[in-house]
Every structure is written in C-alpha cells, then in structure tokens.
Backbone bond lengths (Angstrom), bond angles and torsions (degrees), N, CA, C in turn:
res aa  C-N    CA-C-N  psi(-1)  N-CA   C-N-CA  omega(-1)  CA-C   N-CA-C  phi
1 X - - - 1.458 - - 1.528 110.61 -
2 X 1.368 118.49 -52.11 1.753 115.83 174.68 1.321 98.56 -68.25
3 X 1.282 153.45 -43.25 1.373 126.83 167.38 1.265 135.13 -42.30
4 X 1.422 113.34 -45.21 1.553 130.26 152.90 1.697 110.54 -25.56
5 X 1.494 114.37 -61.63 0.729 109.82 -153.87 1.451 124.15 -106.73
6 X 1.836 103.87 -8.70 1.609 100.57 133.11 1.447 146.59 -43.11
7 X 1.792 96.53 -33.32 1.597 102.55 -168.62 1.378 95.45 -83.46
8 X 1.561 132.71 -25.62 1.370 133.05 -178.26 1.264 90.67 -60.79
9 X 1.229 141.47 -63.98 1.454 136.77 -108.71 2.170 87.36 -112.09
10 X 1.274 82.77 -6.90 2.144 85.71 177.00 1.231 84.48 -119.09
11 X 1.049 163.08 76.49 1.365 163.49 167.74 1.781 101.50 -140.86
12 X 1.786 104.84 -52.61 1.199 112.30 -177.34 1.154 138.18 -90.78
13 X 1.413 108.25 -10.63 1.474 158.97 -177.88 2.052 107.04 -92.34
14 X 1.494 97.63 96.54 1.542 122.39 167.96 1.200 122.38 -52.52
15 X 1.174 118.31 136.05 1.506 106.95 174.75 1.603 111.49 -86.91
16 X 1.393 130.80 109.55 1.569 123.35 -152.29 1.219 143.19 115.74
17 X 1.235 81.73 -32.01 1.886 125.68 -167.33 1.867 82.11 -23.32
18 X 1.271 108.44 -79.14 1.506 125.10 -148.65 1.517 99.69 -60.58
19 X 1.470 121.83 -9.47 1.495 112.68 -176.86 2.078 98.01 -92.63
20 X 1.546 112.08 -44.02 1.112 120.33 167.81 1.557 124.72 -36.36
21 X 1.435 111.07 -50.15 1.575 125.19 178.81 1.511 102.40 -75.07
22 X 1.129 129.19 -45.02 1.472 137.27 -177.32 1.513 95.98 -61.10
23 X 1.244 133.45 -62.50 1.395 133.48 -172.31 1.490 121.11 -48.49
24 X 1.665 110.16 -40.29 1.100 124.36 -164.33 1.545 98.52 -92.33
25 X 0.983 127.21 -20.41 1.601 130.59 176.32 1.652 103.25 -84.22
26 X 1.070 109.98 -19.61 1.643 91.32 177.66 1.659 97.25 -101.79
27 X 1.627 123.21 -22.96 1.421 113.21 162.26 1.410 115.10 -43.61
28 X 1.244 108.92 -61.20 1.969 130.84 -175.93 1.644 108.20 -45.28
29 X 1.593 98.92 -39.51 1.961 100.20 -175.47 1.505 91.07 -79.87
30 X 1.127 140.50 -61.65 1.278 136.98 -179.58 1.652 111.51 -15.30
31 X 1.363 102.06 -66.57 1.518 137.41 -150.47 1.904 81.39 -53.30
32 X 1.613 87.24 -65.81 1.709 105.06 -160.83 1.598 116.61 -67.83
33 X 1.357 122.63 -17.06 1.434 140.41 159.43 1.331 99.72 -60.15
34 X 1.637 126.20 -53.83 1.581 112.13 -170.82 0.940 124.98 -49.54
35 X 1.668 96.08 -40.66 1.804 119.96 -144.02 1.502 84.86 -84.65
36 X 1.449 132.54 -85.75 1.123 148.10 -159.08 1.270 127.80 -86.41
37 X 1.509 118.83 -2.06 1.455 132.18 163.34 1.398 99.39 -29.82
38 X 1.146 121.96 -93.81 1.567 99.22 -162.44 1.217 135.92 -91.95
39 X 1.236 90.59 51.88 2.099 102.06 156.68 2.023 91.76 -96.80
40 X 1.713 122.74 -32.05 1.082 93.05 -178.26 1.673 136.35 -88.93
41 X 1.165 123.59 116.69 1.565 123.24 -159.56 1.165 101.04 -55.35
42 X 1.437 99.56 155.40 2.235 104.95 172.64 1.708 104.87 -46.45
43 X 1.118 132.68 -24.66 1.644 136.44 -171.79 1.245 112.89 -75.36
44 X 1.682 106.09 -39.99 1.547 100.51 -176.79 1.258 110.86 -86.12
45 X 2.064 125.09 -21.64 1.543 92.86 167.37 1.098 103.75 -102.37
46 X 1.339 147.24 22.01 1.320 117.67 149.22 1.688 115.79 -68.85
47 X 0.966 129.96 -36.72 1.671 137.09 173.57 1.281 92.77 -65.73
48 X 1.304 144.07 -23.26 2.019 132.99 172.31 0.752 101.47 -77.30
49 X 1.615 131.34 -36.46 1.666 137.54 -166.56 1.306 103.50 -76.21
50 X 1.552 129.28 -51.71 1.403 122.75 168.87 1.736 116.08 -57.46
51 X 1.158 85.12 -50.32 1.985 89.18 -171.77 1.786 92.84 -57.79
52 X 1.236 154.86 -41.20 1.422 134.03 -164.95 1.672 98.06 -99.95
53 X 1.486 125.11 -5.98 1.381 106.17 160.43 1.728 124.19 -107.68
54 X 1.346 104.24 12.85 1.603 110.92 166.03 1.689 89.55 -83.65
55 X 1.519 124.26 -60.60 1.229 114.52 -170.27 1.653 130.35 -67.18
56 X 1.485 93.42 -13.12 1.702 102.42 177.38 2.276 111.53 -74.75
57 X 1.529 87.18 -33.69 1.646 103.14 170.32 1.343 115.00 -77.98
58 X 1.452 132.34 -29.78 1.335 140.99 169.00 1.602 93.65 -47.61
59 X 1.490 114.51 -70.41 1.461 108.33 -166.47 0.973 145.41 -82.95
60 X 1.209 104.23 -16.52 2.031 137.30 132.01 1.349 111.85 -30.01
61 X 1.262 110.89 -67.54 1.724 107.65 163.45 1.282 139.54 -29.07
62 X 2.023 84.60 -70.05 1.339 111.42 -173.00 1.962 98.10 -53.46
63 X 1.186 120.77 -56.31 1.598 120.40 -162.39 1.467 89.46 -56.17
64 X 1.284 138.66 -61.13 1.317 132.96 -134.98 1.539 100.92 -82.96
65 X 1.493 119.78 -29.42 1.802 123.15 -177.07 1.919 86.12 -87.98
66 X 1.120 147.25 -14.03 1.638 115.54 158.81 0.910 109.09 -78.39
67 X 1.772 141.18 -23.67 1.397 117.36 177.26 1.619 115.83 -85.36
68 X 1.649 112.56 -2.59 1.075 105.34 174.60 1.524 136.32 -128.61
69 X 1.223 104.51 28.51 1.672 128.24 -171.70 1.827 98.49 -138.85
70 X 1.281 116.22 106.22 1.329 116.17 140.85 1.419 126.70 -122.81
71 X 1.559 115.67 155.31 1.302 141.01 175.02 1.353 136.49 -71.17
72 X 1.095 106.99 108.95 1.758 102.42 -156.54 1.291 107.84 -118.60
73 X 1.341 134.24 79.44 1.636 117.43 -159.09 1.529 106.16 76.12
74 X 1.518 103.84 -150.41 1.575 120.19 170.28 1.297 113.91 -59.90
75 X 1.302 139.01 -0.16 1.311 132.85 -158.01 1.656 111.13 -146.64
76 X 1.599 100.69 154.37 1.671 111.21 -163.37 1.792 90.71 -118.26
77 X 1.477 92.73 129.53 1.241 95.18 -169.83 1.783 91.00 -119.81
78 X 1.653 125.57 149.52 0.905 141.01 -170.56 1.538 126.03 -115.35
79 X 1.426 115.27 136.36 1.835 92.15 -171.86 1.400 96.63 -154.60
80 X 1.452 143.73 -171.29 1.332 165.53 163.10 1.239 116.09 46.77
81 X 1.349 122.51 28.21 1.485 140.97 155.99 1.482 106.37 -49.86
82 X 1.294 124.02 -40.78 1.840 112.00 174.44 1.205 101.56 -91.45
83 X 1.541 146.86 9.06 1.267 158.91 132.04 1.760 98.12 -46.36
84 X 0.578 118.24 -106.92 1.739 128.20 171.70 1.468 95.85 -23.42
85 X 0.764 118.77 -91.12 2.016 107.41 -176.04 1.355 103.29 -21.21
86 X 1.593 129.63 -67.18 0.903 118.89 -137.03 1.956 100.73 -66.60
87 X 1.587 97.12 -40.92 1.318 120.87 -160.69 1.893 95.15 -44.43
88 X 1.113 105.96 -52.33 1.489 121.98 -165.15 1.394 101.80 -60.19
89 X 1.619 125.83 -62.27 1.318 102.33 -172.04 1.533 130.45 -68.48
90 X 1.816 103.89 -29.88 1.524 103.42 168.11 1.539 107.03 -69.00
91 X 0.800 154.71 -27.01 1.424 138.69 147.49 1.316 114.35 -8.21
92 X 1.650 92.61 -84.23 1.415 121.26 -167.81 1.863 101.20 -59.23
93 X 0.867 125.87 -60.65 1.609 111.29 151.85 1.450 140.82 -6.94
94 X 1.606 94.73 -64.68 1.562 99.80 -166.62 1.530 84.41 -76.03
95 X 1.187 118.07 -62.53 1.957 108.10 -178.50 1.427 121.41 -8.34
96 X 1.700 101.96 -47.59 1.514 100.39 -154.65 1.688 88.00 -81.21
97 X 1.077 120.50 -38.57 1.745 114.66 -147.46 2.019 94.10 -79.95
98 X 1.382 89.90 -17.66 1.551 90.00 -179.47 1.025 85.69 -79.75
99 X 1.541 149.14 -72.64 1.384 143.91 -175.67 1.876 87.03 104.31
100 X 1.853 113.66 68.67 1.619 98.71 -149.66 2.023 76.04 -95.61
101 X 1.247 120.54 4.62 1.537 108.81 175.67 1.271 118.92 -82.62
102 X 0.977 112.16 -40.53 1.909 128.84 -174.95 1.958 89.08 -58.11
103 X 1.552 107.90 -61.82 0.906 118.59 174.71 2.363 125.24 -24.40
104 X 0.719 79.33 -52.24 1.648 104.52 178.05 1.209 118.42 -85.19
105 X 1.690 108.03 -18.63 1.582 116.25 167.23 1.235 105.95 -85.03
106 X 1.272 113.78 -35.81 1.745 101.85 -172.70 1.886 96.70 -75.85
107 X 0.853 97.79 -29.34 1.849 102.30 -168.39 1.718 102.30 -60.56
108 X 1.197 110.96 -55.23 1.693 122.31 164.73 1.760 120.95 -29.39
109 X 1.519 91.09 -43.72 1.354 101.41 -162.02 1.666 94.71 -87.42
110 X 1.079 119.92 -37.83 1.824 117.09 -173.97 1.398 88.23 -70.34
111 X 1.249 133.14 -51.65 1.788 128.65 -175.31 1.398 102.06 -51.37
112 X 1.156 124.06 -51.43 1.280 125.43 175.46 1.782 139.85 -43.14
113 X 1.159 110.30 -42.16 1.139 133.68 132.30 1.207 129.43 -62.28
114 X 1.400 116.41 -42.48 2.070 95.37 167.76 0.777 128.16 -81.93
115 X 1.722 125.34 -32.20 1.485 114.11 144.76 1.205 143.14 -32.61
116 X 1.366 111.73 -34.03 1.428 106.84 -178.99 1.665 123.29 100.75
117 X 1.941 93.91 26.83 1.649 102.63 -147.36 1.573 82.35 -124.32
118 X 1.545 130.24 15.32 1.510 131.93 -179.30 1.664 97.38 -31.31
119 X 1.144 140.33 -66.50 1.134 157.60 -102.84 1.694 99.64 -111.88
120 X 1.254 105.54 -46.24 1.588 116.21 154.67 1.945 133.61 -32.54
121 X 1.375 104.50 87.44 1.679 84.69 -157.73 1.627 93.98 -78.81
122 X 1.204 142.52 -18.46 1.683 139.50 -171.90 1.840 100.12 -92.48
123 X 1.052 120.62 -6.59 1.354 122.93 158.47 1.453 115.49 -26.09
124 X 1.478 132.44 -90.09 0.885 140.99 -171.14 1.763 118.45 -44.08
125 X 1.499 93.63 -70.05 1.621 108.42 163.33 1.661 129.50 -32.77
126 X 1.375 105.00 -39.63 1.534 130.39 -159.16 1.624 90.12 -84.72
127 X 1.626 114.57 -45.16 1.513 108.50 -172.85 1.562 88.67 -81.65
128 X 1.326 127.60 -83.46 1.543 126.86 -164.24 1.801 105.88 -13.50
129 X 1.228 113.40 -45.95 1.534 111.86 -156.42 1.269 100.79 -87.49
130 X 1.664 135.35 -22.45 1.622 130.19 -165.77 1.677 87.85 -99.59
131 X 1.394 126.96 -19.02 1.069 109.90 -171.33 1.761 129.38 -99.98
132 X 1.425 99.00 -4.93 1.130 133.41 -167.61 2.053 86.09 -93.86
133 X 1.037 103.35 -49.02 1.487 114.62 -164.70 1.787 96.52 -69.92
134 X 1.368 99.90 -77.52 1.609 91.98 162.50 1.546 145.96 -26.07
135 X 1.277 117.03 -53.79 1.510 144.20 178.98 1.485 106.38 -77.37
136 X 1.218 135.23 -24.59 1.412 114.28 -163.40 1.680 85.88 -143.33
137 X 1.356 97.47 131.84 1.242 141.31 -164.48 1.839 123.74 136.30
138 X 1.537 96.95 164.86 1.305 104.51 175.28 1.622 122.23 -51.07
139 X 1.413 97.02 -68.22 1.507 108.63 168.87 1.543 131.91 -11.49
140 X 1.866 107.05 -46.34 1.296 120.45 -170.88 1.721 96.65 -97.40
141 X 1.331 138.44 -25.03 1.021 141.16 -171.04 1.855 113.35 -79.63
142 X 1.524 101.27 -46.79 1.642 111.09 -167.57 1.573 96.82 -93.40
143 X 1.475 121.40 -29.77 1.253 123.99 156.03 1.445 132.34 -25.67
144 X 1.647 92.70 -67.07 1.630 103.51 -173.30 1.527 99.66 -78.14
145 X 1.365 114.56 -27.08 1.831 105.17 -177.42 1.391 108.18 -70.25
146 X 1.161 125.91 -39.78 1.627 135.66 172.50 1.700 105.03 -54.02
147 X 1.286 117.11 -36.48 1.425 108.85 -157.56 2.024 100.46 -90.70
148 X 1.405 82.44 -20.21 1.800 93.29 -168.59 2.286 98.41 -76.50
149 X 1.375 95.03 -57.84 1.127 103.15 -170.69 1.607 127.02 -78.59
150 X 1.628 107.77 -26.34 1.622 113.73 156.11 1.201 117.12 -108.08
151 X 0.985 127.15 29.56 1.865 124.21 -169.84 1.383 106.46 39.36
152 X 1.541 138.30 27.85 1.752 131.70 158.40 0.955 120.82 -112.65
153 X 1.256 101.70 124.25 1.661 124.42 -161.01 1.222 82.99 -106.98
154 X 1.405 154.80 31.71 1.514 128.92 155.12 1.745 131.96 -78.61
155 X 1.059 107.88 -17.53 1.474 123.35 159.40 1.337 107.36 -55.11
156 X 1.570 121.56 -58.73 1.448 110.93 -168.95 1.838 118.23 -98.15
157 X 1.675 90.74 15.89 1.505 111.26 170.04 1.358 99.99 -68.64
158 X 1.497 103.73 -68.11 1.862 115.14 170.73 0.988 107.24 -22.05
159 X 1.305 110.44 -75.47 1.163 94.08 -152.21 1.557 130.31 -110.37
160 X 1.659 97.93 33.18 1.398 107.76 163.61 1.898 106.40 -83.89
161 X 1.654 107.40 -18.59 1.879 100.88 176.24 1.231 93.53 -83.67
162 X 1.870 142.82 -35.88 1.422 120.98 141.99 1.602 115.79 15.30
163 X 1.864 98.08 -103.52 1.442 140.25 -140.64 1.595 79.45 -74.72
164 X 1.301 146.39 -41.86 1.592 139.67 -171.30 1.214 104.12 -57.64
165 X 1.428 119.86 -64.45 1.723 121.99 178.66 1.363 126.02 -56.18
166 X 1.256 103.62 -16.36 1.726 114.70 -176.05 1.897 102.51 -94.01
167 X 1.162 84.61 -58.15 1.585 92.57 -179.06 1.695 128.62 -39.41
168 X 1.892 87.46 -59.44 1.576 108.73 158.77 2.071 118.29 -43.26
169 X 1.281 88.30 -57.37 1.616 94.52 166.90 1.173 127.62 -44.58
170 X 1.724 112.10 -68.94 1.573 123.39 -174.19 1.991 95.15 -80.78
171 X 0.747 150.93 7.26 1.422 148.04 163.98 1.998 106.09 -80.81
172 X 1.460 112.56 -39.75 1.517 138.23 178.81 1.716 101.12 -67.30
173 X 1.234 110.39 -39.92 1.718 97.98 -158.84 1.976 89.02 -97.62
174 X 1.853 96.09 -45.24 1.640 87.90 -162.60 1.546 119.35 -105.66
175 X 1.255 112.76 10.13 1.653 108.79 176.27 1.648 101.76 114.37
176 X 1.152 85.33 153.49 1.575 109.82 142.34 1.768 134.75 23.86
177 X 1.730 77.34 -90.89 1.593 98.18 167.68 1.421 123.37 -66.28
178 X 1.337 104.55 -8.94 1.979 79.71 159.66 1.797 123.07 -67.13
179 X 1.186 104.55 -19.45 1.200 114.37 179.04 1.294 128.36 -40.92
180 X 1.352 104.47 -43.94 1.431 134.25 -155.53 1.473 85.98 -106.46
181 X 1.490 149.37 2.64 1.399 115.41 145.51 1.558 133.39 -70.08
182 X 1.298 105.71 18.95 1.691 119.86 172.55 1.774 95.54 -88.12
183 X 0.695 121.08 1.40 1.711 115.28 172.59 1.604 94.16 -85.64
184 X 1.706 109.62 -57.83 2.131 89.48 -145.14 1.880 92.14 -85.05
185 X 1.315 116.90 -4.27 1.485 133.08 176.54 1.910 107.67 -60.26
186 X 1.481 105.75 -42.33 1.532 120.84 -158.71 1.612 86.18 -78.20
187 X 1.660 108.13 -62.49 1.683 121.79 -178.22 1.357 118.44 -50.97
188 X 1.515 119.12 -40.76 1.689 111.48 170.87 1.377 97.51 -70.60
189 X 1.285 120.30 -105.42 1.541 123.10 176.53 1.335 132.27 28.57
190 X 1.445 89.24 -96.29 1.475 108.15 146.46 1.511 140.91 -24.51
191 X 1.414 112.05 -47.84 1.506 120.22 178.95 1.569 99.57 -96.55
192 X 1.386 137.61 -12.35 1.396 143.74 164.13 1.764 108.15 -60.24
193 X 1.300 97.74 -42.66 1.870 100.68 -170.70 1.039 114.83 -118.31
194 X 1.604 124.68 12.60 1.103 136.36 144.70 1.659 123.12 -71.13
195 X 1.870 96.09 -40.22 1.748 109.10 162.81 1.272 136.77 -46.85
196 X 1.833 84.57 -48.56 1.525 120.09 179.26 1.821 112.29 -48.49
C-alpha cells in the first residue's frame, strides 16, 4: 500500500517543479512591478520589504534551530553552532575569490544590451541587486536540494510567494532588470536539483 502511494505521489510530482514555479513567480513580480509599480507608495514596499524579511528570518531560523536543538527528556540540548560559523564564512569566502558580484555585473550589462534596455541607466543595478537577493540564501539552496532529491518543491513554493512580493517591489522602485533575475534563479536552482 505505501508503495502505491509513493508511485502516486512521484507520478504527480515534477522533476524541477519548485525551480519552474520559483522562475515564473519572479517572471509574474516583474510583470506586476511594471504594470502597477506605481500605485505602490515608497511606504507600502518598504512595509512588504520588512513583512517578507521578518518571514524570510523566521525560516532561516526555524531550519537552522531543528538542526541544532534536540530534546532529550526534560531538556534541550544544543549543537553545530561552529557548523554554522564555519558554513558562513567559507561561503562568504568563496564569493569573494569568485568575485560572484562583478560576475552578475558583467552578466547585467550583456542582458542589457540584448534586451534592448541600452538606454536603461538602473538596468544593471536593478538586476545585480534582485538577483543577488533572490539567488543567495538558504531557501534557494536546501530548496532546490529537497526538490531534486525528494521530489518537494514546497520550500521553493515559499519562497517563490517570497521572491513575487519582493520582485514586484524592487521591479516598482528600480526598473526593469529585476525582472530578469529569473534567469541566474532558473541556472542556480536548477543546476542545484539537477546535482541533487
């Protein structure tokens, strides 16, 4: 009977799925930033900008205190805090020596020109900053490994209504090119749960 209902439950279940919905939600904020950007005042996305980064740290939290708080009896026992240190600065490391910003600037600027957006001076900036914002975090990383290696895309379900409200926002204040961080979003993602 649970075999049954594995093969149901991978039957309906995409391979990607969660990079596909993620892509198309930052297409959709794009879309809806063009269109309707300015009906929203600087007040209302700064209060969107807080409201999706209290909840982006809620779940940031939440993942990092289950791998590092268990229950033993009456008592909460704590562990892999120099796990997390460590994780963070080699991160922050390999970033720099990759130099993965410069990187995304030059990428901005060839988009920029093939689009047809020469003329655009927040172009570049507008993508570098939604895509940088998008792409790097946990969310998009444990996401796509979850979606590659269990077929659940609900992590990057989240937080593709995340990347919609943000997108929509930063598309309203800075142009265009936020739009176009559904390109390096599809390519990380994607090649994460394709690995996976």
């Amino acid at each position: 009977m649970g075999s049954v209902i594995f093969r149901q439950k991978e039957a309906v279940t995409m391979f990607g799925l969660g990079t596909i919905i993620n892509t198309a939600a930052i297409i959709a904020g794009g879309i809806l930033g063009g269109f309707f950007g300015n009906l929203l005042k600087e007040r209302h996305q700064d209060s969107l900008c807080k409201a999706c980064g209290v909840c982006t740290l809620f779940i940031g939290i939440t993942g990092a205190l289950e791998g590092m708080l268990t229950v033993e009896g009456n008592s909460v026992t704590s562990g892999g805090a120099l796990l997390i240190i460590a994780c963070l600065a080699i991160g922050a490391l390999i970033g720099e020596i990759l130099n993965i910003e410069d990187a995304f600037e030059r990428f901005g600027a060839w988009l920029k020109i093939k689009t047809g957006n020469a003329k655009d001076k927040r172009f570049i900036e507008g993508f570098v900053t939604a895509s940088l914002t998008v792409c790097i975090g946990a969310m998009a990383i444990v996401g796509a490994i979850e979606d590659g290696i269990q077929g659940d895309p609900s992590i990057l379900m989240t937080k593709s209504v995340l990347d919609l409200i943000i997108i929509t926002v930063m598309t309203a204040s800075m142009g265009k090119g936020c739009l176009f961080s559904a390109i390096p979003v599809a390519i990380l993602q994607g090649g994460v749960t394709l690995l996976a």
